[in-house]
Kinemage of the C-alpha trace (Angstrom):
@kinemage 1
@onewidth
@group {chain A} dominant
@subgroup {mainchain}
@vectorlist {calphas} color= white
{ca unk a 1} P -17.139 -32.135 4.411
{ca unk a 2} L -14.114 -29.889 3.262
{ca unk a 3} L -14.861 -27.642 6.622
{ca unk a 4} L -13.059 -30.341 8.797
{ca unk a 5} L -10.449 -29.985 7.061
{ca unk a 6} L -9.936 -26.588 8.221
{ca unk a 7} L -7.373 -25.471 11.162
{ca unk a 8} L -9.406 -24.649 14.064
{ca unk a 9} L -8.216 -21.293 14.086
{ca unk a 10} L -8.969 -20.755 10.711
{ca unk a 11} L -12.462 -21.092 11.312
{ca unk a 12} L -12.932 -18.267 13.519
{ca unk a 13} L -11.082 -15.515 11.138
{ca unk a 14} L -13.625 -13.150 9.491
{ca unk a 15} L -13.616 -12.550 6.212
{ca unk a 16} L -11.112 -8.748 5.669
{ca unk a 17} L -13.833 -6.190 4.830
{ca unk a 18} L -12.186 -3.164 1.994
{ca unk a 19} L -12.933 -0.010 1.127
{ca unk a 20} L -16.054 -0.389 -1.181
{ca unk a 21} L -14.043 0.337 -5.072
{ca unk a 22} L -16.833 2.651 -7.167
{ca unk a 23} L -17.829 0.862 -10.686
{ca unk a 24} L -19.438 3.801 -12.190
{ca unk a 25} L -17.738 6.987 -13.355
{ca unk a 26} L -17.440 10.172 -11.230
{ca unk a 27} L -17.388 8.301 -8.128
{ca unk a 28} L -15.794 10.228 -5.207
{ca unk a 29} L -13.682 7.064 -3.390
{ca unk a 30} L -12.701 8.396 0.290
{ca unk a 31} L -12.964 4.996 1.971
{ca unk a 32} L -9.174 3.790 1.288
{ca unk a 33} L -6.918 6.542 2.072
{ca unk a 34} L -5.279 6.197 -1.379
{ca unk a 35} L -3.701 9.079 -3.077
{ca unk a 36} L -5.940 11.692 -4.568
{ca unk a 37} L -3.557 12.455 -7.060
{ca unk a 38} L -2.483 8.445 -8.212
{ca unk a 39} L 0.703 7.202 -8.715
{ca unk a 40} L 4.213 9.211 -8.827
{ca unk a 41} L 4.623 10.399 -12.133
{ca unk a 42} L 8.163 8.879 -12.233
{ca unk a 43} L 7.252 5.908 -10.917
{ca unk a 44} L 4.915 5.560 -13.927
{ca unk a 45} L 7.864 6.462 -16.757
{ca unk a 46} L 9.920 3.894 -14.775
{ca unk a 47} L 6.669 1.513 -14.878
{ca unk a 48} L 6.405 1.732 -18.252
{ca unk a 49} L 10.043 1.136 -19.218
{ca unk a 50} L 10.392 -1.871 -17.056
{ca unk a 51} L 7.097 -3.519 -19.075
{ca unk a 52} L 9.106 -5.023 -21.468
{ca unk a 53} L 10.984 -7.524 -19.119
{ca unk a 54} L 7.903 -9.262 -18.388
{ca unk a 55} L 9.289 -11.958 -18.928
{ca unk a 56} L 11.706 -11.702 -16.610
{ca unk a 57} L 11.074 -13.006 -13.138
{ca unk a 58} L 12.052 -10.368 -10.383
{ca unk a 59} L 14.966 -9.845 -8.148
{ca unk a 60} L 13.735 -12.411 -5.205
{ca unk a 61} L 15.536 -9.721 -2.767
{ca unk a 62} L 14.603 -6.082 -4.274
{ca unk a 63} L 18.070 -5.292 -3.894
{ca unk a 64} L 17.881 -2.382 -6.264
{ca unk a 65} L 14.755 -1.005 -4.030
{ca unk a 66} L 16.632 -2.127 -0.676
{ca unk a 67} L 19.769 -0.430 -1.482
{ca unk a 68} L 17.502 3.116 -2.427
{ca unk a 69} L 15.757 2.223 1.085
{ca unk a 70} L 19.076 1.745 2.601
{ca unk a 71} L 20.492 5.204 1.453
{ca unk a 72} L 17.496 7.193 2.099
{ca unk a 73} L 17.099 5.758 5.861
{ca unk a 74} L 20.684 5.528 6.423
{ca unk a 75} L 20.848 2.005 6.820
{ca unk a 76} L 22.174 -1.175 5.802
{ca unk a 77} L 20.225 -2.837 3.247
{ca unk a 78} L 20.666 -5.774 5.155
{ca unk a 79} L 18.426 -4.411 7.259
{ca unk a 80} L 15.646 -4.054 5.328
{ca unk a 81} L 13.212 -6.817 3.042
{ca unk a 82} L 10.558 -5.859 0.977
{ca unk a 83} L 7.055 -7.558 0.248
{ca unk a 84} L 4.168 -7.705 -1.000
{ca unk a 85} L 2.425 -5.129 0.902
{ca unk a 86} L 3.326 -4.306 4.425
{ca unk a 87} L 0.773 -6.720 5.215
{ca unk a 88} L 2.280 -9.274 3.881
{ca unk a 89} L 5.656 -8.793 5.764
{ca unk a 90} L 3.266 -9.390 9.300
{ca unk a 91} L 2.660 -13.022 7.487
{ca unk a 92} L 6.171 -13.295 7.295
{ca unk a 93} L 6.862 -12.300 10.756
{ca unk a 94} L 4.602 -14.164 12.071
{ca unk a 95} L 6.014 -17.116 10.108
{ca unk a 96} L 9.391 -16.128 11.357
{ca unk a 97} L 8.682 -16.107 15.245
{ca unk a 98} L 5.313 -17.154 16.189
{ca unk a 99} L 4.836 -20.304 17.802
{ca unk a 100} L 1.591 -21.652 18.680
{ca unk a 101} L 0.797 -20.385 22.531
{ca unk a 102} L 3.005 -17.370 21.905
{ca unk a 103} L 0.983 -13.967 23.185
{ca unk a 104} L 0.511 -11.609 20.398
{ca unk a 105} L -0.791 -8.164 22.313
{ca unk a 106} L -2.512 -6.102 20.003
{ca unk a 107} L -4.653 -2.738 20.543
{ca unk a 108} L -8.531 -2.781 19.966
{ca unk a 109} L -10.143 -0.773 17.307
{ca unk a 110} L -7.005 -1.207 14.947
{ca unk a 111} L -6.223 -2.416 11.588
{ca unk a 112} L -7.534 -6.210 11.964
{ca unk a 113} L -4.458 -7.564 9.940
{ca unk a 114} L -2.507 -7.974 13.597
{ca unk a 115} L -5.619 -10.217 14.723
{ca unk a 116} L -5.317 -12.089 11.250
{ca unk a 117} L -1.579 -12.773 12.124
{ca unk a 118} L -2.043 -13.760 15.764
{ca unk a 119} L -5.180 -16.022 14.845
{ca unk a 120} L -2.994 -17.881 11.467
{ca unk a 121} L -0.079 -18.932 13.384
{ca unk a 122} L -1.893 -20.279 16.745
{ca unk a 123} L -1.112 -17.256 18.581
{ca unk a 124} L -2.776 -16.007 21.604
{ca unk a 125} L -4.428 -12.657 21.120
{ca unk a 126} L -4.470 -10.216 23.653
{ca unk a 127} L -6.523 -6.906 22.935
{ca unk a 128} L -6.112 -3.852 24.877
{ca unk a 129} L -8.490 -0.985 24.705
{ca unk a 130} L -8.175 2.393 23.252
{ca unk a 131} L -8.004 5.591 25.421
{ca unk a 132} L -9.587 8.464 24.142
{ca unk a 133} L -9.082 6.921 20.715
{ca unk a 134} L -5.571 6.547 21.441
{ca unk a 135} L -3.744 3.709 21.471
{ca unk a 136} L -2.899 2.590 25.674
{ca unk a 137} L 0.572 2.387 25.623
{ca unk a 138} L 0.530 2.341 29.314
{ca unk a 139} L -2.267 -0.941 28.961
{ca unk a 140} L 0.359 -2.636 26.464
{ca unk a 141} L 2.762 -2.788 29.218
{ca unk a 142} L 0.352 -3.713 31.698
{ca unk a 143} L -0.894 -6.928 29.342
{ca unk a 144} L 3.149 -7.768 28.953
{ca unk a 145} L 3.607 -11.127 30.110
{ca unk a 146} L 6.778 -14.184 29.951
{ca unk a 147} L 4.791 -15.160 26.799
{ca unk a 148} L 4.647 -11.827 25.154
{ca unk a 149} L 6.321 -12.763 21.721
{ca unk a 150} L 4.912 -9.958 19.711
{ca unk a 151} L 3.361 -6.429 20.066
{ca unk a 152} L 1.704 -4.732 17.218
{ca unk a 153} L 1.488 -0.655 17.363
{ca unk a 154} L 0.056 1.221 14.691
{ca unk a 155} L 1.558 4.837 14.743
{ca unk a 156} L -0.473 6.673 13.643
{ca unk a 157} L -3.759 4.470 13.797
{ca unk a 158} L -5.930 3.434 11.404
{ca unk a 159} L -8.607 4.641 11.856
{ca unk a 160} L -8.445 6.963 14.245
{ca unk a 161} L -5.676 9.091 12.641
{ca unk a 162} L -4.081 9.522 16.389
{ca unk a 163} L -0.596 8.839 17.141
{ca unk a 164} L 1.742 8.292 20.448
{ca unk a 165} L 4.850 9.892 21.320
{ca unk a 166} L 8.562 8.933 21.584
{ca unk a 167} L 7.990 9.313 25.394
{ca unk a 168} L 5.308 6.929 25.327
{ca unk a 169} L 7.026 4.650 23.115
{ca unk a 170} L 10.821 4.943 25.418
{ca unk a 171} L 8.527 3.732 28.663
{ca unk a 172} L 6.967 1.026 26.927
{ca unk a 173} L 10.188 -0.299 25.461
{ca unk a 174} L 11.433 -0.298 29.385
{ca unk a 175} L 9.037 -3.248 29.602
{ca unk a 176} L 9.405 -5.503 26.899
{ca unk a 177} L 11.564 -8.484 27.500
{ca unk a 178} L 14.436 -9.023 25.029
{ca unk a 179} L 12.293 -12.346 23.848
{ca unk a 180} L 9.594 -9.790 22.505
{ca unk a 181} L 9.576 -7.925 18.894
{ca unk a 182} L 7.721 -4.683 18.732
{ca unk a 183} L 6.325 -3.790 15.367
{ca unk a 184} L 5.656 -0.405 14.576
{ca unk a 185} L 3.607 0.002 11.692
{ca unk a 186} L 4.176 3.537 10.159
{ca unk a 187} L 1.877 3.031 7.103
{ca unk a 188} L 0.575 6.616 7.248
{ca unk a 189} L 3.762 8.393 8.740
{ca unk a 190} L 5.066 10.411 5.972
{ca unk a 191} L 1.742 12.435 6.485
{ca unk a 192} L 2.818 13.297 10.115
{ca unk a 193} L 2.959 16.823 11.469
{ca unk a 194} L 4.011 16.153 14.981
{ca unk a 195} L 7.403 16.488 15.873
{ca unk a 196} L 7.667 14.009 18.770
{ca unk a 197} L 6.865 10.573 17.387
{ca unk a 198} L 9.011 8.045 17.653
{ca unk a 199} L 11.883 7.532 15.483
{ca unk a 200} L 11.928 4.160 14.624
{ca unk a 201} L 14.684 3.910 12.843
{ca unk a 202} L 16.611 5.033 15.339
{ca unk a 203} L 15.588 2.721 17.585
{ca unk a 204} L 16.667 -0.326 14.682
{ca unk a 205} L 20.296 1.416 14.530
{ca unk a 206} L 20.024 1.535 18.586
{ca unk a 207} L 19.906 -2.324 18.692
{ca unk a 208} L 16.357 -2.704 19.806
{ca unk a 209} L 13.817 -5.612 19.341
{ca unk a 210} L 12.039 -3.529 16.914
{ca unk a 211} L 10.581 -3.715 13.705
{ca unk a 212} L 9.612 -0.700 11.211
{ca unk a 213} L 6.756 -1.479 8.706
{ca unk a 214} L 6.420 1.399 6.135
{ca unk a 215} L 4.311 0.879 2.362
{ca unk a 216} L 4.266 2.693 -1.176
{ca unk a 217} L 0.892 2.534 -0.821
{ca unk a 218} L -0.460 5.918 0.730
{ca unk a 219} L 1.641 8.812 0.377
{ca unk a 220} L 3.979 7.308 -2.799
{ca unk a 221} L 0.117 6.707 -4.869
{ca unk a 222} L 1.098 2.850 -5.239
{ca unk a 223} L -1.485 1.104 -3.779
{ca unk a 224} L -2.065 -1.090 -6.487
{ca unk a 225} L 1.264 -2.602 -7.015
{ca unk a 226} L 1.266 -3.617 -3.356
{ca unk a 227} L 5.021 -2.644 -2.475
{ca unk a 228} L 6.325 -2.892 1.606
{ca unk a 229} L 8.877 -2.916 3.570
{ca unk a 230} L 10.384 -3.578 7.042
{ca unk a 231} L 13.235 -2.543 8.427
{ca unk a 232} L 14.914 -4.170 11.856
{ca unk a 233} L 18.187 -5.650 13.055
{ca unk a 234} L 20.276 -7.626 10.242
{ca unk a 235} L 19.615 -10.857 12.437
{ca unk a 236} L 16.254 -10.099 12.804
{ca unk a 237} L 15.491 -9.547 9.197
{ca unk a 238} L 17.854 -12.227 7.884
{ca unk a 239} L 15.627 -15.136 8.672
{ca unk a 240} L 12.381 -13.363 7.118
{ca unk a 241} L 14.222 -14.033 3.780
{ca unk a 242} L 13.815 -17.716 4.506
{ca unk a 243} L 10.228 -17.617 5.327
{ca unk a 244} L 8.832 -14.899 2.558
{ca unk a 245} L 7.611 -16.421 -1.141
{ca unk a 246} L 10.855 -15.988 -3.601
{ca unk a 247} L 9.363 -13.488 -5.911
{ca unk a 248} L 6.831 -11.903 -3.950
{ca unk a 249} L 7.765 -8.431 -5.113
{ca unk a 250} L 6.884 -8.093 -8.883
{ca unk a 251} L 9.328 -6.323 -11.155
{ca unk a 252} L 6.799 -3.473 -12.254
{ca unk a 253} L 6.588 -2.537 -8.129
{ca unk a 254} L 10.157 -2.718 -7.604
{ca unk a 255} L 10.706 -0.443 -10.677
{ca unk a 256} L 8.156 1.720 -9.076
{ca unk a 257} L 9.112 2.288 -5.768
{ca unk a 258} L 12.586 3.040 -6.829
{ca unk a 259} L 11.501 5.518 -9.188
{ca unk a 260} L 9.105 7.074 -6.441
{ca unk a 261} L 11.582 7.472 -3.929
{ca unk a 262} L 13.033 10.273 -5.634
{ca unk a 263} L 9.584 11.928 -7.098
{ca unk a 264} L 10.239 15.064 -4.950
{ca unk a 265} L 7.498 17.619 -6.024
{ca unk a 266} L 5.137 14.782 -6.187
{ca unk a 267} L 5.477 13.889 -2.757
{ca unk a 268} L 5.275 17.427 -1.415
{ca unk a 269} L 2.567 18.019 -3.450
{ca unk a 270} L 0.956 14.988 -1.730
{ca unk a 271} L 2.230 16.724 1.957
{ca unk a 272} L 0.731 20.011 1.228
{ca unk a 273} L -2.219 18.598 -0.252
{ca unk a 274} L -2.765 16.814 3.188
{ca unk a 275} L -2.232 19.465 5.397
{ca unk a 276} L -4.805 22.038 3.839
{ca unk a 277} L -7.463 19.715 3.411
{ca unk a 278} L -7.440 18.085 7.096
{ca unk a 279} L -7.751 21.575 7.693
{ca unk a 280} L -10.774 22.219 6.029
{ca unk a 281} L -12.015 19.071 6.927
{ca unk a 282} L -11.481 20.356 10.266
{ca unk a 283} L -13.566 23.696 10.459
{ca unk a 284} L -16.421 22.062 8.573
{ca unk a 285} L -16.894 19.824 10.964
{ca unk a 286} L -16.736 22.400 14.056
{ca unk a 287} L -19.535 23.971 11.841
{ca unk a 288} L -21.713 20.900 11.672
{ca unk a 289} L -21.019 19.613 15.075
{ca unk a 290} L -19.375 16.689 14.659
{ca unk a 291} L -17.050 14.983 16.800
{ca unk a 292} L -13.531 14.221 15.102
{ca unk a 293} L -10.469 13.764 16.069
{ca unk a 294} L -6.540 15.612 14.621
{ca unk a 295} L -5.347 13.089 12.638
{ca unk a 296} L -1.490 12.384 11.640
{ca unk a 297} L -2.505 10.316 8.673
{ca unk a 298} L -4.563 11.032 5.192
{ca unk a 299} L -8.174 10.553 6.814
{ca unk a 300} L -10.166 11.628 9.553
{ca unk a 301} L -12.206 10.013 12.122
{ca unk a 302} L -15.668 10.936 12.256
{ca unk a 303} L -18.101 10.356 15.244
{ca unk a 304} L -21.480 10.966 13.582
{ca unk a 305} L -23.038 9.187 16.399
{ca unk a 306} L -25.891 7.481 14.046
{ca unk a 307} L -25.490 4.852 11.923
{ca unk a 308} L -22.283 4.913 9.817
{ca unk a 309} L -23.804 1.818 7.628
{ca unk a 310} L -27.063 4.041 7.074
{ca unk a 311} L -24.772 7.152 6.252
{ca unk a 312} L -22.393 5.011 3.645
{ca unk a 313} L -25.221 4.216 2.306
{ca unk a 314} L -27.261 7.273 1.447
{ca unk a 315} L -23.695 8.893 0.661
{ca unk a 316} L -22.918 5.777 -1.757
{ca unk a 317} L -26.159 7.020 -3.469
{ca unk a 318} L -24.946 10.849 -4.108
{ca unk a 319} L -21.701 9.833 -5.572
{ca unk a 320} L -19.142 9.488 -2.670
{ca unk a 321} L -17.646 6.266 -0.797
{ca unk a 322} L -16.764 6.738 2.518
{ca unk a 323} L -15.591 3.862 4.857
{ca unk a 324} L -17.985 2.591 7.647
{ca unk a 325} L -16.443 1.980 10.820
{ca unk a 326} L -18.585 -0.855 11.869
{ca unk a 327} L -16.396 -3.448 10.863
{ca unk a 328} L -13.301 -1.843 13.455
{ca unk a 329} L -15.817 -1.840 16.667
{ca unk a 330} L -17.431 1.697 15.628
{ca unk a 331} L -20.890 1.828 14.535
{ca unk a 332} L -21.593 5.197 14.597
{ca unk a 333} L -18.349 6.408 12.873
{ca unk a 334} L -17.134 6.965 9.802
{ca unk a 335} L -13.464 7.178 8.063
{ca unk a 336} L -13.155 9.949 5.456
{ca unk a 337} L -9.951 10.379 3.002
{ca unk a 338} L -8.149 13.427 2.680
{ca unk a 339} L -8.669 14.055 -0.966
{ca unk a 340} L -8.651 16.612 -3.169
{ca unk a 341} L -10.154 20.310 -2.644
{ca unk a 342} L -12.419 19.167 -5.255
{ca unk a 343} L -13.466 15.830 -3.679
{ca unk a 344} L -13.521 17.059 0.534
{ca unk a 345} L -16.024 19.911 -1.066
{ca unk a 346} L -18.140 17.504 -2.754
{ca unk a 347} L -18.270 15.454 0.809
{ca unk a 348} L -18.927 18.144 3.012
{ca unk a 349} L -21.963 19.437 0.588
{ca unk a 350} L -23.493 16.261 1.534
{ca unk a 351} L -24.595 17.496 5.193
C-alpha cells in the first residue's frame, strides 16, 4: 500500500551501490579511493579537542572552515558553503534551481549521484556518452538546449581517472546560456598531475555560471566525517543557505577540516604517495596485459575484459576489495585504489 505513496520518480531510482567495507582484519580495501594513510594527523588532535563540546550544536554556516577555505582559494567566504559531503551540496543545488521539466545533462559512465539529483527534483536527464573513456565535452554542447538548467562534469572522472582540459572546458562554456549552472566536481583534483585543467576558481572570480564542488574526503583522509564544499558566485551560493539543513556540518568535521587544511607534510605525503604507486600500478599492468587508462585521481581503471563481479569476488576471497564496475555501465572492469606500496603489491600478486 505505502508504494503509492511514493513520487513517481522516486520509484525508478536504484538503490546507491558502495565500496564493499571489509569486516575481518587484514583486509586490503581498494574499492573507495579513501586514503591509505587515514585521517590528517592534525585534524585528529583538533578532533579530539573539539570532543568535549558535544554538546554544543555546530556553527549552521562553518564560518570558521569557510573563512580557512576563503584564504586558501583566495576568495570570499561568501562564496563558499559547506555540507555534508559534496554530495550533499548537489541535493542542495538541485533544491536551489531545479524545477520539474528542467534538463539536467549529465555524462554516462559517471558517478550516479548527478542521475540521483536530476531524477529527485523532476528533472529531465540527459546522458551523453563517453569518448575513449573521456568525458564528450564536445557532446555536452551538442545536448545543450533552452531547457538546459544544469550540467554536471566530473573532472577528473570517477571511475575512469581521465580528465578534460581548460580548452575543452573555455569552448564548452561558449555554449551554455546564462540560465544554465555548470558544476564541476573536483572530488579527486588535488591528486592531479596535469597542468592544463581547468581552473575553476578562476572561472567563479571571472563571473561565470559555475559551481566548484571539492570534499575532505580523498586526499585530506576524512571520509568518514563527510565534510564538502562548493564554491560559486556570492548570489549563487547565497540562496543554497536557505535550502541546506541548519546544522548539516557536525562540529567534529568542521574542527577537522580546518585543522587539515594546514597538515602540510601529510598532504604531500598523500601526493607523493599517489604518484609512485599509479606508477607501479602502471608497469604491472603493461606486464600483464591489461588495458588501463592514466588516471588524475587516486585509482585506476582497469579493463580486465572478463567479469569484474567474478574477479571481486575471487579477490574478496584472498584478502583484497576492489570495486566492480558493473554498477557504472562496465562489466568487465574494475576500479583499483592507489594505496600503499604495501597494499598495490599485495593486489598485483593476485594475477
Amino acid at each position: 500500500m505505502g508504494n503509492e505513496l511514493i513520487r513517481p520518480s522516486v520509484k525508478e531510482i536504484e538503490d546507491y551501490v558502495p565500496g564493499k567495507t571489509p569486516k575481518e582484519p587484514g583486509v586490503v580495501k581498494l574499492a573507495s579511493n579513501e586514503n591509505p594513510f587515514g585521517p590528517s594527523p592534525k585534524a585528529l588532535e583538533a578532533i579530539a579537542r573539539e570532543s568535549k563540546n558535544l554538546q554544543i550544536y555546530p556553527d549552521q554556516k562553518s564560518i570558521l572552515l569557510r573563512e580557512a577555505l576563503a584564504k586558501k582559494l583566495g576568495v570570499s567566504d561568501n562564496c563558499i558553503i559547506c555540507g555534508n559531503g559534496s554530495d550533499d551540496l548537489m541535493q542542495v543545488l538541485g533544491a536551489t534551481y531545479l524545477n520539474p521539466g528542467d534538463e539536467v545533462i549529465v555524462s554516462k559512465n559517471t558517478f550516479s549521484v548527478y542521475e540521483l539529483i536530476a531524477k529527485i527534483f523532476d528533472a529531465r536527464l540527459v546522458p551523453v556518452d563517453l569518448k575513449n573513456y573521456e568525458l564528450d565535452l564536445e557532446g555536452f554542447a551538442r545536448a545543450i538546449t533552452p531547457k538546459t538548467k544544469m550540467i554536471f562534469l566530473a573532472n577528473p572522472n570517477n571511475p575512469t581517472g581521465t580528465a578534460f582540459s581548460s580548452a575543452e572546458f573555455d569552448a564548452l562554456m561558449k555554449k551554455v546560456p546564462d540560465n544554465a549552472l555548470v558544476v564541476v566536481d573536483e572530488a579527486y583534483v588535488e591528486f592531479a598531475e596535469r597542468k592544463d585543467l581547468p581552473d575553476a576558481i578562476k572561472c567563479v572570480k571571472e563571473g561565470m555560471n559555475v559551481v566548484a564542488l571539492r570534499t575532505f574526503s580523498k586526499f585530506y583522509g576524512l571520509a568518514g566525517l563527510r565534510v564538502g564544499y562548493g564554491i560559486a558566485r556570492a548570489d549563487l551560493i547565497k540562496p543554497m543557505f536557505r535550502t541546506k539543513m541548519p546544522f548539516n556540518v557536525n562540529r567534529l568535521a568542521q574542527a577537522g577540516a580546518v585543522a587539515a587544511l594546514e597538515d602540510k607534510s601529510f598532504l604531500e605525503k598523500t601526493y607523493k604517495n599517489n604518484v609512485e604507486g599509479k606508477k607501479y600500478l602502471y608497469s604491472q599492468f603493461d606486464k600483464l596485459g591489461l588495458e588501463h587508462k592514466k588516471t588524475e585521481a587516486n585509482f585506476v581503471f582497469v579493463n580486465l575484459k572478463k567479469s569484474a563481479d567474478q574477479m571481486f569476488m575471487e579477490m574478496m576471497k584472498k584478502g583484497v576489495i576492489i570495486r566492480p564496475l558493473t554498477s557504472f555501465g562496465f562489466p568487465e572492469a574494475i576500479r583499483v585504489s592507489i594505496g600503499t606500496k604495501e597494499q598495490n603489491e599485495k593486489f598485483i600478486k593476485f594475477f
